[in-house]
PADO-454530 format. One record per residue (C-alpha): residue number from 0; x negated, y, z; chain. Coordinates in nm, 3 decimals. Layout:
# residues N
(NUM, (X, Y, Z), 'A');
...
***
This chain:
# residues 199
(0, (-0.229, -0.069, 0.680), 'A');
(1, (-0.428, -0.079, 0.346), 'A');
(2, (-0.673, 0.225, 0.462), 'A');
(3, (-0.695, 0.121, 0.799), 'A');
(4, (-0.804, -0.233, 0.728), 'A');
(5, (-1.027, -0.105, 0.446), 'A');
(6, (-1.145, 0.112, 0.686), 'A');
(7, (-1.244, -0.180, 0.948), 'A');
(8, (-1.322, -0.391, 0.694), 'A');
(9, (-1.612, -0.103, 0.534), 'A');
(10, (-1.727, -0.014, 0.863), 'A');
(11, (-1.785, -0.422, 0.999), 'A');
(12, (-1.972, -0.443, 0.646), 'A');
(13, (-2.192, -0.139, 0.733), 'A');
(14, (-2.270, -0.221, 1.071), 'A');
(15, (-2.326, -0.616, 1.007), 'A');
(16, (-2.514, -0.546, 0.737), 'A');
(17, (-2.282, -0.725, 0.508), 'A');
(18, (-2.261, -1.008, 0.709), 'A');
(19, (-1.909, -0.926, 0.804), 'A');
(20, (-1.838, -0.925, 0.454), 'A');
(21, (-1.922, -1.261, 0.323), 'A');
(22, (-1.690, -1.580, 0.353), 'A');
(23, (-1.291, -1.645, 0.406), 'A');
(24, (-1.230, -1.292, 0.587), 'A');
(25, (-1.330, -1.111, 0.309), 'A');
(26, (-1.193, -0.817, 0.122), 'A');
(27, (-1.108, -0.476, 0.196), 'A');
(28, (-0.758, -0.386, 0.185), 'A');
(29, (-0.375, -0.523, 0.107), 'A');
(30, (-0.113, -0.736, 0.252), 'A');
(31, (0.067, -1.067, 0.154), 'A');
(32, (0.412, -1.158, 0.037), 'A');
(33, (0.713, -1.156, 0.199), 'A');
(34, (0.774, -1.430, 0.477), 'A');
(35, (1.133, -1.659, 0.378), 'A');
(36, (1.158, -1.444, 0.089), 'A');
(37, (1.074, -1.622, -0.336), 'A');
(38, (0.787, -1.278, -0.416), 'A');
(39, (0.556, -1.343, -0.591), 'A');
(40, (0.238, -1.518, -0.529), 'A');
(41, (0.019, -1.646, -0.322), 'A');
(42, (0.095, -1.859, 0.005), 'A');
(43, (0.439, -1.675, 0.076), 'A');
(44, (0.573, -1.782, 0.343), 'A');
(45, (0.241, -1.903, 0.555), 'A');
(46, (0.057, -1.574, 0.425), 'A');
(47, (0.305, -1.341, 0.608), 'A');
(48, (0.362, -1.547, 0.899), 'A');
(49, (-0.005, -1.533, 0.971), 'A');
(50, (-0.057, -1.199, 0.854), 'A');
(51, (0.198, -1.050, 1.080), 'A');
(52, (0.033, -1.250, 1.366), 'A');
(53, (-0.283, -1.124, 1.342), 'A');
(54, (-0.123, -0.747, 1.251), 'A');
(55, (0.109, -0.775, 1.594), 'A');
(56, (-0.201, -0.865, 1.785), 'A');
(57, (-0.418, -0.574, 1.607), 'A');
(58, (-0.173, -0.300, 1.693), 'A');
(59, (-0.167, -0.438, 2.103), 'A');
(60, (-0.552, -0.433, 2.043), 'A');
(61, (-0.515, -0.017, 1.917), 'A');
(62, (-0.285, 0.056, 2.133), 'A');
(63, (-0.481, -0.083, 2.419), 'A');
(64, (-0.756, 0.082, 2.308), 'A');
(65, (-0.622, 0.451, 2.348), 'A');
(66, (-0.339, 0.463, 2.058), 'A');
(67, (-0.003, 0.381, 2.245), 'A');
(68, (0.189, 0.513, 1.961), 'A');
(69, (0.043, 0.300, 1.663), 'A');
(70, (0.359, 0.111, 1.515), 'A');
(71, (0.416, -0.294, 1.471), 'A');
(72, (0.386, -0.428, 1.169), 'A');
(73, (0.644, -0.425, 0.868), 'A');
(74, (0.674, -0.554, 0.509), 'A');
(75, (0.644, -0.346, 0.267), 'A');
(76, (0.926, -0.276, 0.019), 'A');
(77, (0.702, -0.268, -0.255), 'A');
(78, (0.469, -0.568, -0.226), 'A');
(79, (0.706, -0.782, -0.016), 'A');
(80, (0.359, -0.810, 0.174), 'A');
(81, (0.272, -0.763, 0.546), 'A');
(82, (0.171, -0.406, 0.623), 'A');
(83, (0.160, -0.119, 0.877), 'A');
(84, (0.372, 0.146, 0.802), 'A');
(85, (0.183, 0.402, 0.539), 'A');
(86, (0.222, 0.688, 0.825), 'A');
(87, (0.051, 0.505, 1.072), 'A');
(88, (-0.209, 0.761, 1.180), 'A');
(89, (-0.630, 0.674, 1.084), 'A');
(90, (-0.811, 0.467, 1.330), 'A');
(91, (-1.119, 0.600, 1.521), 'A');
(92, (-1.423, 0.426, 1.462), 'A');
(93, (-1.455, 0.345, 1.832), 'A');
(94, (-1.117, 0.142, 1.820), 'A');
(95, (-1.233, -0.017, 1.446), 'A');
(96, (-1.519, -0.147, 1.618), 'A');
(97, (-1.341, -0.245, 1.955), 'A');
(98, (-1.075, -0.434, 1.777), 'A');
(99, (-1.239, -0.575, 1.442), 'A');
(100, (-1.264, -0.950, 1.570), 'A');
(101, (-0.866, -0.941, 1.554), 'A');
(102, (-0.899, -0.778, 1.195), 'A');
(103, (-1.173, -1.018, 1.094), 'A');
(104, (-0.877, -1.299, 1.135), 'A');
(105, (-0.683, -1.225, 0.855), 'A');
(106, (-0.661, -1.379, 0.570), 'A');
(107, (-0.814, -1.309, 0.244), 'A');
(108, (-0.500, -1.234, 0.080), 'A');
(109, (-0.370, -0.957, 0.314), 'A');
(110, (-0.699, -0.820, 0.258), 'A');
(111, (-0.659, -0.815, -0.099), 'A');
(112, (-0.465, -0.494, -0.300), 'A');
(113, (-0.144, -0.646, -0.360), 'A');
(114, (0.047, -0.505, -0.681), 'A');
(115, (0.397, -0.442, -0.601), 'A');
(116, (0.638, -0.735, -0.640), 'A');
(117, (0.852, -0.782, -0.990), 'A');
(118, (1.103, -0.584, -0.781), 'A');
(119, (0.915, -0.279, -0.628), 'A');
(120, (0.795, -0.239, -0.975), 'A');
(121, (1.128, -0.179, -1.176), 'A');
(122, (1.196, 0.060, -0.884), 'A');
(123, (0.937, 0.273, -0.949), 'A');
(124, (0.959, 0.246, -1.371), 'A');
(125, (1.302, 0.333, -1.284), 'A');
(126, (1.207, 0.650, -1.077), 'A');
(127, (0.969, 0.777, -1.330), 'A');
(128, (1.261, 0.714, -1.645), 'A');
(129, (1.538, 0.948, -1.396), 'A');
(130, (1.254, 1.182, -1.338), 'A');
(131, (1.154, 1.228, -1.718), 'A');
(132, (1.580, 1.236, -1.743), 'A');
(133, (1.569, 1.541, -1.517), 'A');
(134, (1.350, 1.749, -1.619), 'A');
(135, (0.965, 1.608, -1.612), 'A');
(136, (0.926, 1.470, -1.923), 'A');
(137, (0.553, 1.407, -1.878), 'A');
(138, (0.627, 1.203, -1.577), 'A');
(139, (0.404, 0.879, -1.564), 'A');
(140, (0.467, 0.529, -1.551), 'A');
(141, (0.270, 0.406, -1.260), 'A');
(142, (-0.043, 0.162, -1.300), 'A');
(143, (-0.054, -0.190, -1.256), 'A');
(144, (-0.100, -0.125, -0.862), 'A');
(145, (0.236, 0.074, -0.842), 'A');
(146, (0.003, 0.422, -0.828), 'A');
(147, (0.104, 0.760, -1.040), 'A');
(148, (-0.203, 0.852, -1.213), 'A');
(149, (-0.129, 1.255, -1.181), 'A');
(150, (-0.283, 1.523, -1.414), 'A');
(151, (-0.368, 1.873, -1.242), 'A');
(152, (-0.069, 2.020, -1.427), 'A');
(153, (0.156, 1.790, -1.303), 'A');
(154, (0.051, 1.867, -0.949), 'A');
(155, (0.090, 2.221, -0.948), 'A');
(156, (0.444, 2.142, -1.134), 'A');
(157, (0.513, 1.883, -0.860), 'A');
(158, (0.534, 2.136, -0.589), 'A');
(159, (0.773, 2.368, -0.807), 'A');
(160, (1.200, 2.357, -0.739), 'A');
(161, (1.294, 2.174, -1.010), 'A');
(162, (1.073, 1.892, -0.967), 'A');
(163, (1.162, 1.858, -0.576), 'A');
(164, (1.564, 1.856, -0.743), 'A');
(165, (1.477, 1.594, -0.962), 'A');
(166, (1.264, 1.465, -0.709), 'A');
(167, (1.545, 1.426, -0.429), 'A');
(168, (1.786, 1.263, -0.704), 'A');
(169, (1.560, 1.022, -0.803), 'A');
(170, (1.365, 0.880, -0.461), 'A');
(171, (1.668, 0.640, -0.461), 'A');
(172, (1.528, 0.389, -0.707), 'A');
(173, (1.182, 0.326, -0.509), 'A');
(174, (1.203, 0.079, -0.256), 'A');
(175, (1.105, 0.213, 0.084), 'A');
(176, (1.146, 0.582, -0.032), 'A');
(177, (0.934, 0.884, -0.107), 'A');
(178, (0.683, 0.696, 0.207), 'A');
(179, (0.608, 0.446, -0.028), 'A');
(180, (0.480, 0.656, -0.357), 'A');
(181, (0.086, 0.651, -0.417), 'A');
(182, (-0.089, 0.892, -0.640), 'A');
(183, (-0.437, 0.902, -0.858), 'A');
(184, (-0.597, 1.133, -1.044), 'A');
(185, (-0.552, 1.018, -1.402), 'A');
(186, (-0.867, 1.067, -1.525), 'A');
(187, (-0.847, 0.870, -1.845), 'A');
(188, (-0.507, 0.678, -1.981), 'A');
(189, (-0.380, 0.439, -1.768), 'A');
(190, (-0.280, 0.079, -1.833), 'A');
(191, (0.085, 0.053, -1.844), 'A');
(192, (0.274, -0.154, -1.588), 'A');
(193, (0.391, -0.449, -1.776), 'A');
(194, (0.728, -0.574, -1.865), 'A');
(195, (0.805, -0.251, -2.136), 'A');
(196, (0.817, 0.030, -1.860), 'A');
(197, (0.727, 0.313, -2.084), 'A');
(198, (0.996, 0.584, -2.203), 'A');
***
């Protein structure tokens, strides 16, 4: 759901001139925390419940609009937040613009990039420690936003046997599954995700 809102979001910004932009609808990507749940954060249990409302009536509005296979709304493992599932196909700009009065109605904070939750982050310091145990031992912690900041190297090595062994041993420990992990290029270091992730 992240790229697809960002997606409406960019393109209502473009075509308004910014206009679209300003105010309580704005932001660019994200989701909210988890409805009945304690997650972190802000306005839990109203956050979701409106957030799913306005997701539910999003996906009738893209499905209406020539994509009768674009899924409901879930919550994401990781952020405990309100999202579409990550392989929900992209969005046509004909159906962004046909249905971006429903998007415009969310609120700020499912708009926002939401971190994962205390729990979706031990998960995924917990799938980088088995990975470095089996056999990557270069394997990053993710970033503060749950992402694997990936060297070249460790691409091409990604795609080798032994990394797709240690791979399939150690998908267990992130919440949602292998669906769920998010990549960068790592560029420069990264910050560490906090709470003594590393090693």
């Amino acid at each position: 759901m992240r790229r697809m809102i960002a997606i409406i979001m960019i393109s209502a910004c473009a075509a308004t001139g910014g206009a679209a932009c300003s105010g309580s609808g704005s932001g660019h990507r994200g989701a909210t925390t988890q409805s009945g749940g304690t997650s972190q954060g802000v306005t839990a249990q109203g956050g979701t419940a409106q957030s799913m409302t306005v997701l539910r009536e999003l996906a009738r509005c893209i499905r209406g609009h020539g994509m009768p296979g674009w899924p409901d709304p879930v919550i994401n493992p990781l952020t405990g937040g309100a999202d579409f599932p990550p392989n929900a196909p992209r969005v046509p700009v004909s159906i962004q613009h046909a249905c971006q009065s429903i998007a415009n109605r969310l609120p700020p904070d499912a708009q926002a990039t939401q971190p994962p939750s205390a729990v979706g982050m031990q998960g995924l310091l917990r799938f980088a420690r088995c990975l470095r145990s089996h056999g990557i031992p270069n394997w990053p912690d993710p970033n503060a936003l749950g992402e694997f900041p990936m060297t070249t190297q460790l691409i091409i090595q990604f795609k080798g046997p032994t990394d797709r062994s240690a791979i399939s041993r150690c998908i267990r420990n992130v919440p949602g599954g292998s669906q769920y992990l998010r990549f960068v290029p790592a560029t420069a270091p990264q910050p560490a995700a906090g709470g003594g992730g590393n090693g």
